[in-house]
C-alpha positions, -999 to +999 in steps of 0.1 A: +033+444-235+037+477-258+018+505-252+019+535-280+019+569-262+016+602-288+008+637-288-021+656-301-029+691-309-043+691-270-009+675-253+000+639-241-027+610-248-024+583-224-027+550-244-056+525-239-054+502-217-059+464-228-094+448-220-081+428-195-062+452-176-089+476-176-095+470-136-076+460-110-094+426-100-096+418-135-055+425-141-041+401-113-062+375-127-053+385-164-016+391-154-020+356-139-030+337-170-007+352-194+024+350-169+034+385-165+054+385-135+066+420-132+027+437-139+019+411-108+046+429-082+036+465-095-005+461-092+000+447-056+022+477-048+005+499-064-035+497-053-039+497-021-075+487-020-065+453-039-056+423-018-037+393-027-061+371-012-090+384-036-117+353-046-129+358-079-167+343-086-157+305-085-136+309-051-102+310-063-079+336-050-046+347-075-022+320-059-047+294-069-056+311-099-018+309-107-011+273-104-045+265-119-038+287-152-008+302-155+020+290-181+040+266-171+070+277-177+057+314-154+042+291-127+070+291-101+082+323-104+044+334-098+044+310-066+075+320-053+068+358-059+032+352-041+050+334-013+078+359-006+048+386+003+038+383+038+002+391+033-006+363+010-025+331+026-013+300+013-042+277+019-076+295+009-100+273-010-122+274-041-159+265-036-149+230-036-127+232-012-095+229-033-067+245-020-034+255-042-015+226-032-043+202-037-041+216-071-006+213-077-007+173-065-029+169-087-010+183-116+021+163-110+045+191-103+069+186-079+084+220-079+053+241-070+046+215-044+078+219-027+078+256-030+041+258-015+052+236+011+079+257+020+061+290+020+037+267+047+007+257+029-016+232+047-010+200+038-040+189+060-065+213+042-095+187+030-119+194+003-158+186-002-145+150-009-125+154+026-100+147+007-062+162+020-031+171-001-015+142+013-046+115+006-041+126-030-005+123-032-011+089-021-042+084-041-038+103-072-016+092-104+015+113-096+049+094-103+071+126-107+063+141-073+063+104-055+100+102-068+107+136-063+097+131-025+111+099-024+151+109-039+147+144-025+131+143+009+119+179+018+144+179+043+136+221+052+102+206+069+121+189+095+137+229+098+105+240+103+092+220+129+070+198+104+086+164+116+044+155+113+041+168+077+074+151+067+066+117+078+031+121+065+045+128+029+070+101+028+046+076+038+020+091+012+049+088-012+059+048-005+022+041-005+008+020-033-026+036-043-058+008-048-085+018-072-111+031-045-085+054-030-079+073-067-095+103-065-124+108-097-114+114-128-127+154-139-163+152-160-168+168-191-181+196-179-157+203-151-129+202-181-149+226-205-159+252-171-120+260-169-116+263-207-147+284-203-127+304-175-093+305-191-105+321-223-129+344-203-099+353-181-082+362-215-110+382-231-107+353-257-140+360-272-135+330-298-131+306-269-159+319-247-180+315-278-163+279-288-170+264-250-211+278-252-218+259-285-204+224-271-233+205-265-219+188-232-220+221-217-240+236-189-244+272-188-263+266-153-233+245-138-223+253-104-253+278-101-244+301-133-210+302-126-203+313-162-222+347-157-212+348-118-178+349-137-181+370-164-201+395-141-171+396-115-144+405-145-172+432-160-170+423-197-205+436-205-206+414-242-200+380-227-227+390-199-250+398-225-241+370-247-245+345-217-281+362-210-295+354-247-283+317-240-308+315-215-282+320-178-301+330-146-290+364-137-308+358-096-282+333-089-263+332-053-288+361-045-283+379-076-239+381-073-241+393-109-262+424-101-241+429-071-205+428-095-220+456-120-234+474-092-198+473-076-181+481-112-208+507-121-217+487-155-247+506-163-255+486-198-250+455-179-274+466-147-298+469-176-298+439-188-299+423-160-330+442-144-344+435-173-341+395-170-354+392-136-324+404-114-335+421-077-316+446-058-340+448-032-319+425-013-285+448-017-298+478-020-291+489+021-253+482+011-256+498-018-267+532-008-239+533+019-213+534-016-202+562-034-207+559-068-191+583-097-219+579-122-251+589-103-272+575-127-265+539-114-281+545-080-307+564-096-316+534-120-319+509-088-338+536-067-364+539-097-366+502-103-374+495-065-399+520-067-414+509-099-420+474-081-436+489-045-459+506-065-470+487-087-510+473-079-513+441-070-522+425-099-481+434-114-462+422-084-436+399-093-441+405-129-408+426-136-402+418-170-439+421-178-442+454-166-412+472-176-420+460-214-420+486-236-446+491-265-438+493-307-440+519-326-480+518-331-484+493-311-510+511-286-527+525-306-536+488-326-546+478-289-566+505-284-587+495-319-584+456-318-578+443-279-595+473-261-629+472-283-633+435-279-631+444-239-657+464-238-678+444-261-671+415-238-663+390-269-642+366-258-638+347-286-621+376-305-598+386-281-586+350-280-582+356-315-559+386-309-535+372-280-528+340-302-520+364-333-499+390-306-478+355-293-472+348-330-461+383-339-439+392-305-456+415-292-454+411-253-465+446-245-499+438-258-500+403-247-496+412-211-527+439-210-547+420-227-543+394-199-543+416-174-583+438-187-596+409-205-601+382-176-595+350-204-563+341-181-561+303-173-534+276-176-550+262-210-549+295-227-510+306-214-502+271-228-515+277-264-498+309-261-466+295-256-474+275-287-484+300-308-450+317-300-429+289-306-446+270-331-433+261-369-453+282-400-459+258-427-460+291-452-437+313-444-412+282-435-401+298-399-398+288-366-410+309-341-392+319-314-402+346-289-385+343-257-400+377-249-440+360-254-428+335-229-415+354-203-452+372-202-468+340-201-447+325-179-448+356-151-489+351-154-490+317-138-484+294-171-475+262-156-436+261-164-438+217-165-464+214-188-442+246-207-415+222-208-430+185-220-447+205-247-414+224-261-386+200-258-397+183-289-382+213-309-355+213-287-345+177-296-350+184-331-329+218-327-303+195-319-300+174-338-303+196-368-273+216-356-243+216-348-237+247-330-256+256-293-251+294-312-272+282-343-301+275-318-293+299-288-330+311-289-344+276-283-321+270-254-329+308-240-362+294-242-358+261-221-335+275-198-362+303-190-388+278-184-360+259-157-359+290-143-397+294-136-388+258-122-393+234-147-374+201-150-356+195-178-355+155-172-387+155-165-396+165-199-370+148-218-383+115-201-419+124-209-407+131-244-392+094-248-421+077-227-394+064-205-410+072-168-446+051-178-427+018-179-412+025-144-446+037-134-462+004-143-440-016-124-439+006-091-479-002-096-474-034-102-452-040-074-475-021-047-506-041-056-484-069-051-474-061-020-510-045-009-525-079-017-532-098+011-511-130+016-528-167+014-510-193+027-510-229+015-522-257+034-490-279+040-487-313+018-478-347+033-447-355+020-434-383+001-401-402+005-392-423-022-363-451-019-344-447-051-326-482-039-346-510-050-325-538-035-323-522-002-337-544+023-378-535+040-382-533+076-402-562+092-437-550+093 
């Protein structure tokens, strides 16, 4: 790594430091990834206030990290530099209960194993599956470390006291695995969430963007770990990049506001305020910090406020109330909406909310639900039509995420939301390609599932696939609610099928 270092008219310029070496958490897990040993050794000694035992947002501390990601030709000097330092703890697991050395069995690497081992990493740690280090190097398909273990016993266990551990492993490594006792193969989206991480890791803004528009992959897997992720290493583009696809920013009790809070991201506490997040629940712990920017506390002490204050009718509905008009746009209200108020016509301020959903303007959408008293479920669900329908003339789609949020936050039932949107969804999809070249129709969806609609749900009402299954759960209960007749029992009949057999005297 080069830095350039010159001299202005003013003195000495320090250089810029690279995107992901701008903080300290997010260096040792940069450093990590791209293998730079030395940058590890002098951030450690060099911040106090960084531990080597840090967990980033999916669990997994540097040493972990390390064997996870790192290069592999950097991976055992990492280890072995992590395991020289007496304040690093071997055997800490991700939120699946992984621990390094699970991850290094599972990798086939017999060096990192035997290193780990030596430095004393639990080889009795189980995961969710309750599954242990030595279950996998039985179960898993690992020929290198089985031969490894089995030419080269790890003789310094027996040093160490181990004699338990050491017989363990070389009965793991003789034992011939069956097919229940493999552990499963990684899904599709396990495999794209650590491409997801790598390039995030990396600031690799062409991968980050390259993972999103796969179509096999979740941006809500393992509750918004994506944003949870992207919060934690404070790039405020991906965050906002992740937002617009449609990721939950209250996730985990809103860990994502709690990462900018902690990083003093003020364009990112925005954005997330703005799409639902609530620091009501952190806000005790965050007035006991100190912040450098006082405009960060200021903005959550305002927002807070904002919400006790607001009457009744606005509880709850953040994004509703925070709106902010267009140029002009209260004073149309004031001619069109407000007038048909006070005239009590009805029918023409229907009229004006369905034209308001088509042209995005949430502002007036939401007072005119909130004076006019026209709010019921059938209306809210023509608006969300109106604001995501197709125009025949202009040859648009309409998408305003913005109108559906309102309507949404008013009590528009998110199901029925759902069943009557995921046609253009499906046809969004197969159109394109790219999740990016319909990013607003997935915002969309993924709002609704956040308002708690079910995605399955609709996608079965969609392909009339739950009204078979209901027929025959109907069926099945008449059947069994039918009362039961039984039949009169039949004399029976033997027949001698051998003619020349001899009859009994009668």
């Amino acid at each position: 790594m080069v830095y350039s270092h010159y001299m202005d008219m003013y003195g000495y310029v320090p250089p810029q430091p690279e995107p992901g070496r701008a903080t300290p958490e997010r260096a040792i897990f940069y450093d990590m990834i791209k293998g730079n040993t030395s940058y590890i050794t002098h951030l450690l000694d060099s911040h106090d206030n960084l531990s080597p035992n840090i967990r980033n947002a999916g669990g997994e501390t540097p040493l972990l990290f390390a064997v996870r990601y790192a290069p592999k030709e950097e991976k055992l000097n990492i280890v072995r530099l992590l395991g020289k330092r007496l304040d690093v703890m071997m055997s800490i697991p991700d939120d699946h209960g992984r621990t390094a050395l699970h991850e290094a069995v599972l990798q086939d690497d017999p060096a990192v194993v035997r290193e780990l081992l030596q430095w004393h990493a639990d080889a009795f740690a189980k995961d969710k599956n309750g599954k242990t280090p030595l279950d996998l190097i039985a179960g898993a398909d690992c020929p290198k470390l089985k031969a490894d273990l089995l030419k080269n016993p790890p003789a310094f266990l027996l040093q160490q006291g181990k004699k338990d551990v050491y017989n363990a492993l070389r009965t793991a490594a003789h034992h011939v695995a069956c097919t229940d006792e493999k552990p499963p193969a990684p899904t599709t989206q396990e495999k794209l969430m650590r491409e997801f991480t790598g390039a995030l890791t990396k600031y690799d803004l062409r991968g980050v963007k390259r993972v999103l528009d796969n179509q096999d992959f979740d941006i809500h897997g393992e509750d918004d770990l994506p944003l949870r992720q992207a919060a934690f290493f404070g790039y405020a583009d991906i965050v906002d990049t992740l937002l617009e696809y449609g990721a939950d920013p209250r996730v985990r009790n809103n860990e994502p506001l709690y990462h900018a809070v902690r990083q003093e991201r003020t364009f990112t506490i925005k954005n997330l305020l703005a799409c639902g997040a609530d620091p009501e629940e952190h806000m005790r712990t965050f007035r006991s910090w100190k912040f450098r920017d006082d405009l960060v506390p200021k903005m959550l002490e305002d927002f807070c406020l904002q919400n006790r204050c607001a009457d009744s009718y606005d509880q709850g509905k953040y994004f509703s109330r925070n709106v902010k008009p267009r140029w002009g746009e209260k004073r149309r209200f004031k001619k069109t909406a407000d007038a048909a108020i006070k005239k009590g016509d009805k029918q023409r301020l229907k009229d004006i909310f369905f034209e308001a959903c088509k042209l995005n303007r949430p502002w007036t959408v939401h007072n005119i639900l909130k004076k006019g008293d026209i709010e019921n479920d059938e209306l809210l669900q023509q608006g969300i039509k109106h604001a995501t329908q197709y125009n025949e003339k202009e040859r648009r789609d309409y998408r305003n995420k913005d109108i559906v949020h309102v309507l949404l936050e008013h009590g528009a039932d998110p199901q029925k939301a759902a069943n009557g949107f995921y046609d253009k969804l499906f046809t969004d999809r197969m159109i394109f390609k790219k999740q990016s070249e319909y990013r607003d129709t997935l915002a969309i969806m993924s709002l609704m599932e956040q308002f708690g609609a079910n995605r399955k749900k609709a996608e079965d009402k969609y392909f009339k696939r739950d009204s078979g299954a209901e027929d025959a759960k109907k069926a099945t209960d008449e059947k069994a609610a039918a009362p039961v007749v039984k039949k009169a029992d039949k004399p029976e009949i033997k027949i001698d099928i051998n003619p020349f057999r001899p009859k009994p005297p009668q």
